[in-house]
C-alpha positions in Angstrom: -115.3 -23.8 112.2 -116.5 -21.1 114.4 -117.7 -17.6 113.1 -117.1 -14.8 115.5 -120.2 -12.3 116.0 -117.5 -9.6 113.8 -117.9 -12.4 110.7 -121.5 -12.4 111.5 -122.3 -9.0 111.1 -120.3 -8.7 108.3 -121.4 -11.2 106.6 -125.4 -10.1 107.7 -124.5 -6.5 106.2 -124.0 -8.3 102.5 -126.6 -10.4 102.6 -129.1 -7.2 103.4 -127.1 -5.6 100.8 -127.4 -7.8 97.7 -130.7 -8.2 98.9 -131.8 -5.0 98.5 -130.1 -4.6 95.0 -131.3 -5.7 91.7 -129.0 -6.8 88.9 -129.7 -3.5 87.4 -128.3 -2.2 90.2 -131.4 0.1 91.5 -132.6 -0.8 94.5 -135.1 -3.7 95.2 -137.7 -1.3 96.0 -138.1 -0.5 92.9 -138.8 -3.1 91.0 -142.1 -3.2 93.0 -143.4 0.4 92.7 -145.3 0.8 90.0 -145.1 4.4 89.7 -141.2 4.2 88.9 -142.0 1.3 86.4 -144.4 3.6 84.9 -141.9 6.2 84.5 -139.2 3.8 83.6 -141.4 3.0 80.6 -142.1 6.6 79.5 -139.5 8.8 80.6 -136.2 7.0 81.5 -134.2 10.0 80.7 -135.5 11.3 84.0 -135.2 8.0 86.2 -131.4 7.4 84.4 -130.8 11.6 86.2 -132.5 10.9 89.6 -129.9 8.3 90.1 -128.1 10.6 90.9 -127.8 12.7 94.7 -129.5 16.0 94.1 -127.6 18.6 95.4 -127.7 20.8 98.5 -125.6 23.5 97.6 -126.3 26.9 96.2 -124.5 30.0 95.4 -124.4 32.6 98.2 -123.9 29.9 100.8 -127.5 28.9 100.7 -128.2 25.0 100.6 -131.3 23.2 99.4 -132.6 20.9 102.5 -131.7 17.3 101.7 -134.2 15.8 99.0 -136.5 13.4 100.5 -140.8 12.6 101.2 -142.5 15.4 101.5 -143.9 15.8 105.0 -146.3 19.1 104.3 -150.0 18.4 104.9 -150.3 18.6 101.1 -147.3 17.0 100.2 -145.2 20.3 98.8 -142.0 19.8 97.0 -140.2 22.7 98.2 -137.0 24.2 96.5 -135.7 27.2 97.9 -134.5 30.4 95.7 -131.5 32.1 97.9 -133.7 33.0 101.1 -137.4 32.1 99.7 -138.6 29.0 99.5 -141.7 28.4 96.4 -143.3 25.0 96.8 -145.8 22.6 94.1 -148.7 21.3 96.5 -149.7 18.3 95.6 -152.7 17.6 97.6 -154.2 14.6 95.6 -151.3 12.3 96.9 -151.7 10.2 99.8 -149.4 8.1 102.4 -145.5 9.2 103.3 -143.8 8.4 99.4 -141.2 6.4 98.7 -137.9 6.7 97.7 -136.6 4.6 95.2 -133.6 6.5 94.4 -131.9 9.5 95.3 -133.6 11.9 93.3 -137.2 10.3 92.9 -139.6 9.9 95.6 -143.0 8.3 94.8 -146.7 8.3 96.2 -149.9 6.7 96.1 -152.9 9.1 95.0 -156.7 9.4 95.9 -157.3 8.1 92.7 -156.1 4.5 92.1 -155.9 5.3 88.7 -153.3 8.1 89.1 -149.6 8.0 91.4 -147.4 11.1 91.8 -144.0 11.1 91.7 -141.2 14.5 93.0 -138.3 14.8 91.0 -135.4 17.3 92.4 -131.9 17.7 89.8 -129.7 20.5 90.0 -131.9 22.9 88.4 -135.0 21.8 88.0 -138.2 20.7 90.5 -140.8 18.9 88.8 -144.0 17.2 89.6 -144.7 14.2 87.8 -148.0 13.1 87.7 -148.9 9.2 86.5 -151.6 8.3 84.3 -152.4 4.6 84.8 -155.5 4.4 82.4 -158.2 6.0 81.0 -160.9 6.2 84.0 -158.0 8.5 85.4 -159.5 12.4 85.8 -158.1 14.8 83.1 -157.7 17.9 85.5 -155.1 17.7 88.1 -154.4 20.8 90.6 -151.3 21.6 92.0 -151.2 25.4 94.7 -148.1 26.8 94.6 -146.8 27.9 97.6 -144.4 31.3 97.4 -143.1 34.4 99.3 -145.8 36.8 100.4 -146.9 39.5 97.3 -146.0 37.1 94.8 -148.3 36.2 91.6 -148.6 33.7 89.4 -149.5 33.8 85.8 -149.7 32.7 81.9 -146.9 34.2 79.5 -148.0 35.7 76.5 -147.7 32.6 75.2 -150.2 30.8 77.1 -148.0 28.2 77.9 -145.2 29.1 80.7 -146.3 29.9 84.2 -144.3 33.2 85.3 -144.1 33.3 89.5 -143.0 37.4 90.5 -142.6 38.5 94.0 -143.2 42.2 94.0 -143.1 43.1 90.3 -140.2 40.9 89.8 -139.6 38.0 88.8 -138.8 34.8 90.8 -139.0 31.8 88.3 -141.5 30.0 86.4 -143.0 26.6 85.8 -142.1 25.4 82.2 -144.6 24.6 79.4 -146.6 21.4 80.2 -146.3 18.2 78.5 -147.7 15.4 78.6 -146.4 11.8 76.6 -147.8 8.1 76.6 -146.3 4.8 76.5 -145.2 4.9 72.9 -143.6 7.9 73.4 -146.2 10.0 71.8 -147.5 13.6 72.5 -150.1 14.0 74.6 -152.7 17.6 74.6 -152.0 19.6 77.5 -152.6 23.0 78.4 -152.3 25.2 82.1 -154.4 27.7 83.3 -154.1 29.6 86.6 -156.6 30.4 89.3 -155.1 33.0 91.9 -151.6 30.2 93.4 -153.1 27.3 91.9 -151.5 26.1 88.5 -154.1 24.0 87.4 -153.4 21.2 84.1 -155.6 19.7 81.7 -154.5 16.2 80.0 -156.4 15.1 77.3 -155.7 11.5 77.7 -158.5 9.7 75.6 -157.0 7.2 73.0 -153.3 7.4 74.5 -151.3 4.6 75.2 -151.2 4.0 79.0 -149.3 5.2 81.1 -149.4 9.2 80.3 -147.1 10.8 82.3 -147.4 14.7 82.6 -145.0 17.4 84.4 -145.0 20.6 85.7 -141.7 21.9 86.2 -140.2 24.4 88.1 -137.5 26.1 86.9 -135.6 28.5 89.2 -133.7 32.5 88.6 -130.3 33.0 89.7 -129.8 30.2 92.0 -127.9 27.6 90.7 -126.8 29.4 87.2 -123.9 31.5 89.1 -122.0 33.1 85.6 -125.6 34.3 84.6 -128.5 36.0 85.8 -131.6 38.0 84.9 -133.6 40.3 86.8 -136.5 41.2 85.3 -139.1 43.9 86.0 -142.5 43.6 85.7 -144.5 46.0 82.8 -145.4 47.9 85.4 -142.6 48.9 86.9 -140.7 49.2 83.2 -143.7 51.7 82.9 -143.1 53.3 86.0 -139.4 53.9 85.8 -140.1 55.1 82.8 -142.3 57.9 83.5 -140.0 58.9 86.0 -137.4 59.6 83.6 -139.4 61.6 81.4 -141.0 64.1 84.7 -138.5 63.9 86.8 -135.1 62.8 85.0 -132.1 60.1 86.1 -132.4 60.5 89.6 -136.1 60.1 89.6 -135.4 57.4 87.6 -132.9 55.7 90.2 -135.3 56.3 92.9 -137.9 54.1 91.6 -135.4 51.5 90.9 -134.2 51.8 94.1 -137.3 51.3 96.1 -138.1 48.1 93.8 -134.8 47.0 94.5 -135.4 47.6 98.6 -138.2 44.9 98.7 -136.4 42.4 96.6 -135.2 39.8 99.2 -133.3 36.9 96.8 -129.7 38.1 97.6 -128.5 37.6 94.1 -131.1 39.9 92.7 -130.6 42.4 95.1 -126.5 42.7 94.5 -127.8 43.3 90.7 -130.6 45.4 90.8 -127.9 47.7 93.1 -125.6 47.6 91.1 -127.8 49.0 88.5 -128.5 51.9 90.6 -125.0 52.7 91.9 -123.3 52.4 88.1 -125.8 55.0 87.0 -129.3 54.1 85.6 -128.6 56.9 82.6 -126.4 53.5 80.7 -130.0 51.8 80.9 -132.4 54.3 79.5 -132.6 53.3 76.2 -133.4 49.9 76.5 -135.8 51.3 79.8 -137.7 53.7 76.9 -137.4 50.4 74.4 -139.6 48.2 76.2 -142.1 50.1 77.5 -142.8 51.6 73.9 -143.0 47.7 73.1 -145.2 47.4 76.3 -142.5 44.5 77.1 -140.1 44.1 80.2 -136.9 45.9 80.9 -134.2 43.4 82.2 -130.9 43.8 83.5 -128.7 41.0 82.9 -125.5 40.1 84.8 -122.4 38.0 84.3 -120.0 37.4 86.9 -117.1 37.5 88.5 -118.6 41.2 88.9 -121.5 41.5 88.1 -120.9 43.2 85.0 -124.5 44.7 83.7 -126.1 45.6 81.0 -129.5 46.4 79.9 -132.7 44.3 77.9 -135.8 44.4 76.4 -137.4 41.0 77.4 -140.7 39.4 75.9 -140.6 36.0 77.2 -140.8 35.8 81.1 -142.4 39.2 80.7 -145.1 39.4 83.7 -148.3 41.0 81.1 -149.3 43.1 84.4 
């Protein structure tokens, strides 16, 4: 019997096909990456979600660029918030990644005791970094990479790390953990040195591997029936005083000017909104927080917005 090219190729395409899946259905590749196994082991609740595509498609017709290996010189995973882009360097991982699945991409380190792995979902960027064993360093350093006149910085509660781009906030990297093989917590802390988030595992006597993970979670970009903007406790301060010298209109012209240099679209449309509806329904919760030396907060729901004033503690920049 004679097989026509057509039959061949077809044929050919299943072959490469079944040969590239497992019986678990994840692709060949994976089985021989030890980073994934590592993070199969310890955190499958985030291998089972990066099955999955990550998306590409924000509100205000924005789109994330298709997840894949970073090609920055220091390997950024980049997600972008409306028209700013804020990046986690990770400079201690080496070679071009792989991706094992659609959501995961994973890379070698300077270390051999360490691996790296980028995780993207629909609301969350995360770092993960792999502990392999206990010669592995306990300090890992990862610069963050953000529009021009932003900060970085510990909440009050020493944990979260709040990114604000001209006394307002952006997003923030969520408190660190750190587990082991048996599931167990592992001591971790941040601490930040100018862009650089910089985290401490305490490793010694966990089972191996630890994994750890900064993650970065993202305002007003892919929650569209909720938002926040929140202002810095120096510019609660500052609208403020302008109230009390110089009344509402001083009041909205401070507002106003913050609200000029915003340039996340989503914010903007807010923080305008605030100022055309009439800062005077705000005061109160304006006088509240900086009494409290806390942040003043306008929250919006949509279809609208509709506004209304807070008094915010947590995500509250302490400048």
């Amino acid at each position: 019997m004679r097989i026509g090219t057509r039959a061949l190729a077809v044929i050919a395409t299943v072959f490469l096909t079944i040969s590239s899946v497992g019986l678990s259905g994840i692709p060949a590749t994976a089985a021989d990456d030890p980073a994934l196994a590592a993070l199969t082991q310890v955190v499958p609740d985030i291998v089972e979600e990066a099955k999955t595509t990550p998306p590409t498609e924000i509100p205000e017709g924005n789109t994330q660029q298709p997840f894949a290996a970073s090609t920055a010189v220091d390997n950024s995973l980049t997600a972008t918030v409306s028209d700013s882009d804020i990046g986690i360097g990770t400079p201690d991982a080496v070679g071009t990644g792989n991706q094992p699945l659609p959501g995961l991409v994973t890379y070698a380190a300077k270390q051999p005791s360490v691996a790296f792995a980028h995780n993207r979902t629909g609301q969350v960027a995360r770092v993960l970094t792999v502990i392999k064993d206990a010669s592995a360093p306990t300090e890992y350093r990862f610069p963050i990479s953000a529009p021009e006149n932003s900060t970085l910085e510990l909440d009050e509660d020493g944990s979260t790390v709040l990114i604000y781009n001209e006394e307002v906030y952006l997003g923030e990297i969520d408190a660190p953990w750190a587990k082991d093989a048996n599931g167990n917590p592992v001591p971790t802390t941040y601490r930040v040195e100018g862009m650089t988030l910089v985290q401490t595992v305490n490793h010694a006597g966990a089972a191996y591997p630890v994994v750890a993970d900064p993650a970065l979670k993202l305002q007003c970009t892919w929650w569209k029936a909720m938002c926040r903007v929140i202002f810095s406790r120096t510019v609660t301060k500052r609208i403020h005083n302008a109230w009390l010298y110089g009344g509402a209109a001083a009041a909205a012209e401070v507002l106003k000017y913050v609200c000029d240099k915003i340039k996340e679209k989503r914010v903007k449309l807010i923080c305008k909104v605030a100022v055309v509806t009439g800062i005077a329904s705000f005061i109160y919760k304006i006088r509240e927080a900086a009494q409290k030396n806390q942040c003043f907060a306008i929250r919006a729901q949509w279809p609208g917005p509709i506004t209304w004033g807070e008094v915010r503690k947590q995500s509250c920049s302490t400048r």
